[in-house]
OpenMM code with the backbone's topology and positions (N, CA, C; nanometers):
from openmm import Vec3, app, unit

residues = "UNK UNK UNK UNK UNK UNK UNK UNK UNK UNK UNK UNK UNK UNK UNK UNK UNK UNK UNK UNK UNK UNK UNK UNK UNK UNK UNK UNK UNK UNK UNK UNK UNK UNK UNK UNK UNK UNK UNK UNK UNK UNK UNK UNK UNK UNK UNK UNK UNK UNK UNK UNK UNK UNK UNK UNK UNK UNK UNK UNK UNK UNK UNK UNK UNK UNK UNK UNK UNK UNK UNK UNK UNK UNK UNK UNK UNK UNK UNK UNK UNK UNK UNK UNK UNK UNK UNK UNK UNK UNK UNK UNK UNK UNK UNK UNK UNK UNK UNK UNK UNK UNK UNK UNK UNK UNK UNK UNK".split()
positions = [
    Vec3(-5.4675, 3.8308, 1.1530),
    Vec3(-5.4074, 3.9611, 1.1751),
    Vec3(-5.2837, 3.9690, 1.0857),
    Vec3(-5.2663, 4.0718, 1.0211),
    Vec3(-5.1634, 4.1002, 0.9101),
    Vec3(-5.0187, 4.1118, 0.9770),
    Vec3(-4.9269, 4.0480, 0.9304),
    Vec3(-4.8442, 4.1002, 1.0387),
    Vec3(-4.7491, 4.1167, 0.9164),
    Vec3(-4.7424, 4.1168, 0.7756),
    Vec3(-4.6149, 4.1723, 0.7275),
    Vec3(-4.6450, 4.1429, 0.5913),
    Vec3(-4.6728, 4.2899, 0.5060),
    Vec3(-4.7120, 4.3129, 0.3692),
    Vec3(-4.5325, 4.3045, 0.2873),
    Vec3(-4.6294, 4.2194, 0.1508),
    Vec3(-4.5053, 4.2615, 0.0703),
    Vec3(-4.5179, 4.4050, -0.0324),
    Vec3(-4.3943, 4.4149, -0.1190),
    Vec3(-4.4027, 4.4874, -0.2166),
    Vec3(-4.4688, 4.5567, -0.2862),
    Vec3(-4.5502, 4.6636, -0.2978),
    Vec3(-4.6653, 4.7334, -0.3950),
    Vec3(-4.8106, 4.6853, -0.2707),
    Vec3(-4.8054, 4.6656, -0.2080),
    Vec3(-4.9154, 4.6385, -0.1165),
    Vec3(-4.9066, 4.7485, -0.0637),
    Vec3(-5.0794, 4.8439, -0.0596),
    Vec3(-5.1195, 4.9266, 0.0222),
    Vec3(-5.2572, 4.9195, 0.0920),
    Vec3(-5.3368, 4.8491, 0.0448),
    Vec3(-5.4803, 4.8297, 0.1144),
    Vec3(-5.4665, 4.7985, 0.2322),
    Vec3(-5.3748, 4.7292, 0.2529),
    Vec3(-5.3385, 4.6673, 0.4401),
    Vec3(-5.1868, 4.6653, 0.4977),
    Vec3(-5.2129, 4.6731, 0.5771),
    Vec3(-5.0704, 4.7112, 0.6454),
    Vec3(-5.0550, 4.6584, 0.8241),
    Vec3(-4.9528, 4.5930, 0.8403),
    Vec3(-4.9625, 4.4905, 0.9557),
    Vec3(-5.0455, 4.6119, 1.0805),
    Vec3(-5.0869, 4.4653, 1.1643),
    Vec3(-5.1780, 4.4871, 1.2342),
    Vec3(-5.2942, 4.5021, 1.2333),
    Vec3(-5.3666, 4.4584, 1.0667),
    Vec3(-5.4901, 4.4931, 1.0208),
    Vec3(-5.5448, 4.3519, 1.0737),
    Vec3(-5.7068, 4.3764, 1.0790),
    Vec3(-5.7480, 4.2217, 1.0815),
    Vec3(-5.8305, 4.1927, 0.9638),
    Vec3(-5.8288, 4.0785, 0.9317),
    Vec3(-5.8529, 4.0403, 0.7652),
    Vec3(-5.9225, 3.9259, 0.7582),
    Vec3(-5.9902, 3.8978, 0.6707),
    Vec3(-6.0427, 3.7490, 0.6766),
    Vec3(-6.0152, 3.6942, 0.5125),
    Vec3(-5.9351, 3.6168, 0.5356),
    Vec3(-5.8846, 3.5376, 0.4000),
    Vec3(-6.0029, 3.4716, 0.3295),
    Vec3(-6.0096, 3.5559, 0.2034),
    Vec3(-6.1557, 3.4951, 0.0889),
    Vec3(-6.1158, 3.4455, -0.0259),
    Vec3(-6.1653, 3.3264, -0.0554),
    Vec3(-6.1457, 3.2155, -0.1624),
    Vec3(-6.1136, 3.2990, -0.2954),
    Vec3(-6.2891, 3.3581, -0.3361),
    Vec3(-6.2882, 3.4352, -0.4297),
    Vec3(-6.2102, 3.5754, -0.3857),
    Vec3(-6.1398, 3.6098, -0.5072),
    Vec3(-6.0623, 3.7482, -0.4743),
    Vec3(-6.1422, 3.8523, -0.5463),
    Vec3(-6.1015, 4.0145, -0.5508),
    Vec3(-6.1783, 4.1082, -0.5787),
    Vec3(-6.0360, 4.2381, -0.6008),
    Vec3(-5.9956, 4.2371, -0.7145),
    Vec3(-5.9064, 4.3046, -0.7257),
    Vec3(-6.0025, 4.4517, -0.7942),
    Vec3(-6.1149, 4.4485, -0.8221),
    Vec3(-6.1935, 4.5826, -0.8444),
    Vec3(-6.1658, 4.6512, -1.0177),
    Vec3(-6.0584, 4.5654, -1.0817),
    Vec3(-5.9658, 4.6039, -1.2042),
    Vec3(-5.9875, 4.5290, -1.3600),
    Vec3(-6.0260, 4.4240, -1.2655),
    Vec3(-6.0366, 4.2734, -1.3804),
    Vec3(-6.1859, 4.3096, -1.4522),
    Vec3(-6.2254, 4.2736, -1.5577),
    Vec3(-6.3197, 4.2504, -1.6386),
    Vec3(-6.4531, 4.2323, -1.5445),
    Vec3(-6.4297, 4.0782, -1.4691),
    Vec3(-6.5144, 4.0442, -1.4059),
    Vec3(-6.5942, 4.0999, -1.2661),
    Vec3(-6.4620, 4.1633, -1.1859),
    Vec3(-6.5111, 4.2270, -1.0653),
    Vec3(-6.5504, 4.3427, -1.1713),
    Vec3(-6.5517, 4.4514, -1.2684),
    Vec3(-6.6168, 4.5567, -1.3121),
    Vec3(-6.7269, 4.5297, -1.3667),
    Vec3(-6.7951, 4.4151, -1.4041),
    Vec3(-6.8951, 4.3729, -1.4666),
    Vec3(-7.0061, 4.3710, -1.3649),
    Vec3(-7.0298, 4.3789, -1.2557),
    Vec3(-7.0938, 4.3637, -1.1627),
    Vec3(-7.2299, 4.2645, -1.1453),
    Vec3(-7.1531, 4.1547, -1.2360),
    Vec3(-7.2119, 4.0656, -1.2616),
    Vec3(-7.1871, 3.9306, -1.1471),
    Vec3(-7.0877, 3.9527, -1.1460),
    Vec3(-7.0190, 3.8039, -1.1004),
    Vec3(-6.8703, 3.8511, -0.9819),
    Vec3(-6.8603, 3.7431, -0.9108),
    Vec3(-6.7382, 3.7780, -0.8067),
    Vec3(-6.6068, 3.7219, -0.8492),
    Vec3(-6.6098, 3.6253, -0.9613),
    Vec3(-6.5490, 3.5517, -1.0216),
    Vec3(-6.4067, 3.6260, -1.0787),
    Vec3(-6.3179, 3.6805, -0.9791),
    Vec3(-6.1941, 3.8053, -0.9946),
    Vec3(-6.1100, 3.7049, -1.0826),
    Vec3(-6.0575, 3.7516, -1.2064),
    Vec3(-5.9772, 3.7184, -1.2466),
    Vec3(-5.7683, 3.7220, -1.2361),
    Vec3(-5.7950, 3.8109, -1.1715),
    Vec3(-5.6323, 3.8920, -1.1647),
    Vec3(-5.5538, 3.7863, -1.0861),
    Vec3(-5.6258, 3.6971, -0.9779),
    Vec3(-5.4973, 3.5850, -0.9320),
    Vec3(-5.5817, 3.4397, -0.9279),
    Vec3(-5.6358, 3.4527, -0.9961),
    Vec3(-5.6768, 3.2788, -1.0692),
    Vec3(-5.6154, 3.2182, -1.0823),
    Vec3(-5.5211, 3.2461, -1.1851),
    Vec3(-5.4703, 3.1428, -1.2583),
    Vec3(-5.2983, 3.1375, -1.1607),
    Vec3(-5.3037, 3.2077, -1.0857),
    Vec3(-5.1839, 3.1584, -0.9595),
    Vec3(-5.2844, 3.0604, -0.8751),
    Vec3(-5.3744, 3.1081, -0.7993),
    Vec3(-5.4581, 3.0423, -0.6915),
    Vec3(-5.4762, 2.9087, -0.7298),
    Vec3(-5.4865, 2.8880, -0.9002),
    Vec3(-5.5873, 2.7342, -0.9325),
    Vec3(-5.4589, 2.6464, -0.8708),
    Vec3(-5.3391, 2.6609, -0.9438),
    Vec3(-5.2332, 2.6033, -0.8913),
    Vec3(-5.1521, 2.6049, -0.7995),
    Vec3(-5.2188, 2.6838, -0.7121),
    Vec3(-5.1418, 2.7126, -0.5558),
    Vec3(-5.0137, 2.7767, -0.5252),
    Vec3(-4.9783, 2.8708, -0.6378),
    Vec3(-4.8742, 2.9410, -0.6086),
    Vec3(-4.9195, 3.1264, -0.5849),
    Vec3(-4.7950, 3.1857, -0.5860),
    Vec3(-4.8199, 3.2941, -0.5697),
    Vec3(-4.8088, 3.3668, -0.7154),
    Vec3(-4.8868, 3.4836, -0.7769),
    Vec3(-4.8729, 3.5319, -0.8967),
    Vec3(-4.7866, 3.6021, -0.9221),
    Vec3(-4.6779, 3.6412, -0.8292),
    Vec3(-4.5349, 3.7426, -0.8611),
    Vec3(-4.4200, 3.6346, -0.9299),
    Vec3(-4.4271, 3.5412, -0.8779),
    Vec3(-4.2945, 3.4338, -0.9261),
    Vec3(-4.3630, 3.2842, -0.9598),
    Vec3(-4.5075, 3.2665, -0.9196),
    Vec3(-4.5297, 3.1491, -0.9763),
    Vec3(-4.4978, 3.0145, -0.9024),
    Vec3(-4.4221, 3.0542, -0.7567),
    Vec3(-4.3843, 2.9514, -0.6434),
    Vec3(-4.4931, 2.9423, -0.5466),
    Vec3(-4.4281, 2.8915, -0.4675),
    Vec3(-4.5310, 2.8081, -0.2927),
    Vec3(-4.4623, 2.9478, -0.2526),
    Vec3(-4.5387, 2.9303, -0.1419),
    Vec3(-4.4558, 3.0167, -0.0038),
    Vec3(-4.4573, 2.9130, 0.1202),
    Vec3(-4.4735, 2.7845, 0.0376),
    Vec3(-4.4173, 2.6931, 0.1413),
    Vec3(-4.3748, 2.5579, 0.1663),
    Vec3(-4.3290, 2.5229, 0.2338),
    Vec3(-4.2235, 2.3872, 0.2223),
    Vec3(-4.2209, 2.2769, 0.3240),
    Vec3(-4.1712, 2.1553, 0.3250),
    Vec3(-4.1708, 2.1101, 0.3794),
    Vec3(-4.0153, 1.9856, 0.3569),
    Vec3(-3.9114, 2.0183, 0.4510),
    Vec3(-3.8082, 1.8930, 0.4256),
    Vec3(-3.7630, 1.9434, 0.2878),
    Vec3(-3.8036, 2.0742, 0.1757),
    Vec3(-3.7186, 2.1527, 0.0996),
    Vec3(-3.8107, 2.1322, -0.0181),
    Vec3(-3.9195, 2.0482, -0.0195),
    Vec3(-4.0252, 2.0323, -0.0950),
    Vec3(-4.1099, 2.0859, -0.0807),
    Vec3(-4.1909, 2.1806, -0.1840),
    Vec3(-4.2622, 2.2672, -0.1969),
    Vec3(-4.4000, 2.2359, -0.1541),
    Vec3(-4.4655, 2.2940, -0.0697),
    Vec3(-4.6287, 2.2569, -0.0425),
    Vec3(-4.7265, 2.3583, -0.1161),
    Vec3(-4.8325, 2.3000, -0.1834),
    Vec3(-4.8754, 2.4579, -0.2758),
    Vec3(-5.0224, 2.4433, -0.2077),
    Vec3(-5.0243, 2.6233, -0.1976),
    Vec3(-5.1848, 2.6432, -0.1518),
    Vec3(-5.3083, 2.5967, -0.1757),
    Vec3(-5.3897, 2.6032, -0.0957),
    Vec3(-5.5111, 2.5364, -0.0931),
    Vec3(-5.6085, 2.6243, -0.1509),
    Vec3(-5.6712, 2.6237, -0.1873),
    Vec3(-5.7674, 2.7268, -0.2909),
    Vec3(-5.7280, 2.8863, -0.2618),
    Vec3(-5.6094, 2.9043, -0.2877),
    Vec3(-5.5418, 3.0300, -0.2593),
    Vec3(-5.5228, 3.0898, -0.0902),
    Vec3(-5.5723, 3.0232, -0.0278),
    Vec3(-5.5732, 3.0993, 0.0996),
    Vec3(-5.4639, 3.0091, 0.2035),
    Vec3(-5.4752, 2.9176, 0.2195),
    Vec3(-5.4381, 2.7767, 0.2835),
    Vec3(-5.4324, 2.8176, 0.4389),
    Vec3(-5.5857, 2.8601, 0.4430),
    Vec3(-5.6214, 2.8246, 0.5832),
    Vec3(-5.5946, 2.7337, 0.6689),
    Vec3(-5.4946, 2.6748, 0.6331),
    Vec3(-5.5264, 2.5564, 0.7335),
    Vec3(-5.4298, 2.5489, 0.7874),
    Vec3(-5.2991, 2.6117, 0.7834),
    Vec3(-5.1769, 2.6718, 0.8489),
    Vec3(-5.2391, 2.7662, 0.9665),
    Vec3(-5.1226, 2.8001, 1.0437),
    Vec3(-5.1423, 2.8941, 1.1831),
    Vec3(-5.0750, 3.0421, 1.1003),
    Vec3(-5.0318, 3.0224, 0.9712),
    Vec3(-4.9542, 3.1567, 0.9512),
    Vec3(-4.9723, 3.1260, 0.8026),
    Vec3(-4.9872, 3.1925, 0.6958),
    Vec3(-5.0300, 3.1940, 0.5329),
    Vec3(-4.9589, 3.3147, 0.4744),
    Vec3(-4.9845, 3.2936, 0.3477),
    Vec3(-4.9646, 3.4159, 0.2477),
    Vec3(-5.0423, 3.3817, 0.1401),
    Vec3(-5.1116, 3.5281, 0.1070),
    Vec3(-5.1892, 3.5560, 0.0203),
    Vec3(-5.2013, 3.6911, -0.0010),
    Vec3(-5.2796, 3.6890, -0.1485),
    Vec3(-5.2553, 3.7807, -0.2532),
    Vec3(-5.3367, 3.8786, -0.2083),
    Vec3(-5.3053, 4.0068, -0.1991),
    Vec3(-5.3785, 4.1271, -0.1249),
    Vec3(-5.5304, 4.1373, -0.1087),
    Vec3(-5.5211, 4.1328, -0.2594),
    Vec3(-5.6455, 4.1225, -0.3231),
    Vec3(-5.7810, 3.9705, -0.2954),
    Vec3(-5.6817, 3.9243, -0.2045),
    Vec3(-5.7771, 3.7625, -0.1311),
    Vec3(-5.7744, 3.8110, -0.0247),
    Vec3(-5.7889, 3.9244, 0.0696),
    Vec3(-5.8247, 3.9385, 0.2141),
    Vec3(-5.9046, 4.0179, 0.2018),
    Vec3(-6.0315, 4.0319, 0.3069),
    Vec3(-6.1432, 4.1662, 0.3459),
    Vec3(-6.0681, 4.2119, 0.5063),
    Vec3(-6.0979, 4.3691, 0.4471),
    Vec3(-6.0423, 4.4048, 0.5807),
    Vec3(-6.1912, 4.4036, 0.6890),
    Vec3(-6.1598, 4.3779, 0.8289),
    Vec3(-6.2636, 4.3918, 0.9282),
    Vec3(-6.2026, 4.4950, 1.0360),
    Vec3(-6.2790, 4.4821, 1.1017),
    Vec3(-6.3016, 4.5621, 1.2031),
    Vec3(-6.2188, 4.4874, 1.3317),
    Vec3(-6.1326, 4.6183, 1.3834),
    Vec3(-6.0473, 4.5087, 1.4795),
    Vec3(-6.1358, 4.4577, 1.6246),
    Vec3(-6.2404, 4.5329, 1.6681),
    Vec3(-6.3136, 4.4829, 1.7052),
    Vec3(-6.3837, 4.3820, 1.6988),
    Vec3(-6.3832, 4.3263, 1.6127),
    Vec3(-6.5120, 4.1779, 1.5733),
    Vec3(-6.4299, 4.0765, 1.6339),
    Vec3(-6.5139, 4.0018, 1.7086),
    Vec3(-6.4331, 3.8872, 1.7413),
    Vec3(-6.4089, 3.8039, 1.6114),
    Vec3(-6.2774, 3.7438, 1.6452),
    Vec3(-6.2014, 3.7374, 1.5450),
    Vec3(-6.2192, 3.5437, 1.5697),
    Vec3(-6.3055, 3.4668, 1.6535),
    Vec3(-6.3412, 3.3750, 1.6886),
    Vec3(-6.4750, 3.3335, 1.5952),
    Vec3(-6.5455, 3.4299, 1.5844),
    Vec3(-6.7418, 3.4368, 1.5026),
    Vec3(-6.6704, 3.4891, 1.3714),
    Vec3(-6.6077, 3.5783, 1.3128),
    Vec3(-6.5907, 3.6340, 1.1989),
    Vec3(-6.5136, 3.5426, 1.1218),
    Vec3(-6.4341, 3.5079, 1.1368),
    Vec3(-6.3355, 3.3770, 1.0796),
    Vec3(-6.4204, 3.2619, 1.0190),
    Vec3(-6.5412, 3.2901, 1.0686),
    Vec3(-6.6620, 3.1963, 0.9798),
    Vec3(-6.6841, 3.2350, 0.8356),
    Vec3(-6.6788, 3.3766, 0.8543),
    Vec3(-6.7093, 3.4782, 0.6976),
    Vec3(-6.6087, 3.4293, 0.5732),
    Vec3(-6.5085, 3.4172, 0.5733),
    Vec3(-6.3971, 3.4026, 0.4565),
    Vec3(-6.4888, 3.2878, 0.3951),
    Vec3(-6.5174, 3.1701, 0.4137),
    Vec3(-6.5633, 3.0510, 0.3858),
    Vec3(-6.6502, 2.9931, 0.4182),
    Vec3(-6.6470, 2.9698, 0.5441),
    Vec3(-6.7539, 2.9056, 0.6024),
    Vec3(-6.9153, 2.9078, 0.5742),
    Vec3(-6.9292, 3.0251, 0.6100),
    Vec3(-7.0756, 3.0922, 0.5844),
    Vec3(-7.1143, 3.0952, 0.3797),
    Vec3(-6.9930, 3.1210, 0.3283),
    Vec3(-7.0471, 3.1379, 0.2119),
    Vec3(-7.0659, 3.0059, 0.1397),
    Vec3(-7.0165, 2.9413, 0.1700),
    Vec3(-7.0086, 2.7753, 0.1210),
    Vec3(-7.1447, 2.7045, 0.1685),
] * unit.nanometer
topology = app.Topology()
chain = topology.addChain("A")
for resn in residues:
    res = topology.addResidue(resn, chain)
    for name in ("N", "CA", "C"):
        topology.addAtom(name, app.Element.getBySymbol(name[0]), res)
């Protein structure tokens, strides 16, 4: 559940429910218009290295040392940040217990 967009973000807006996806889909890039491939280019080359693509940092730490994301999403926290363009919006209805399979699970 979204609970707090940054800057130039409009597709979602807190309180949305979302499911954090590996591959991103910014709809702009070469690749998502090619309708060839899912292979989004626009935050790659932040994601490969686990930062964010506005400044190129973590959004997270540990003891003042930087922890960098896990294939862009870093599911594996109780609370994340990621790039707009790496979430699907759902339905606030769906259990949010069965759907949380979708980001990864199921497609892997």
């Amino acid at each position: 559940i979204v609970e707090s967009v940054g800057e130039g973000v409009t597709e979602v807006k807190p309180g949305d429910h979302v499911i954090p996806c590996y591959q991103a889909e910014c709809g702009e890039c070469k690749f998502c218009k090619s309708g060839k491939t899912n292979l989004c280019g626009k935050v790659r080359s932040a994601t490969g290295v686990g930062v964010m693509l506005s400044d190129r940092q973590s959004r997270f730490s540990v003891n003042g040392k930087p922890i960098y994301h896990f294939m862009g999403t870093s599911t594996f926290s109780q609370y994340t940040v990621v790039h707009d363009v790496s979430v699907a919006k759902i339905d606030p209805i769906a259990p949010l217990d069965k759907v949380c399979l979708l980001g990864c699970g199921v497609p892997t």
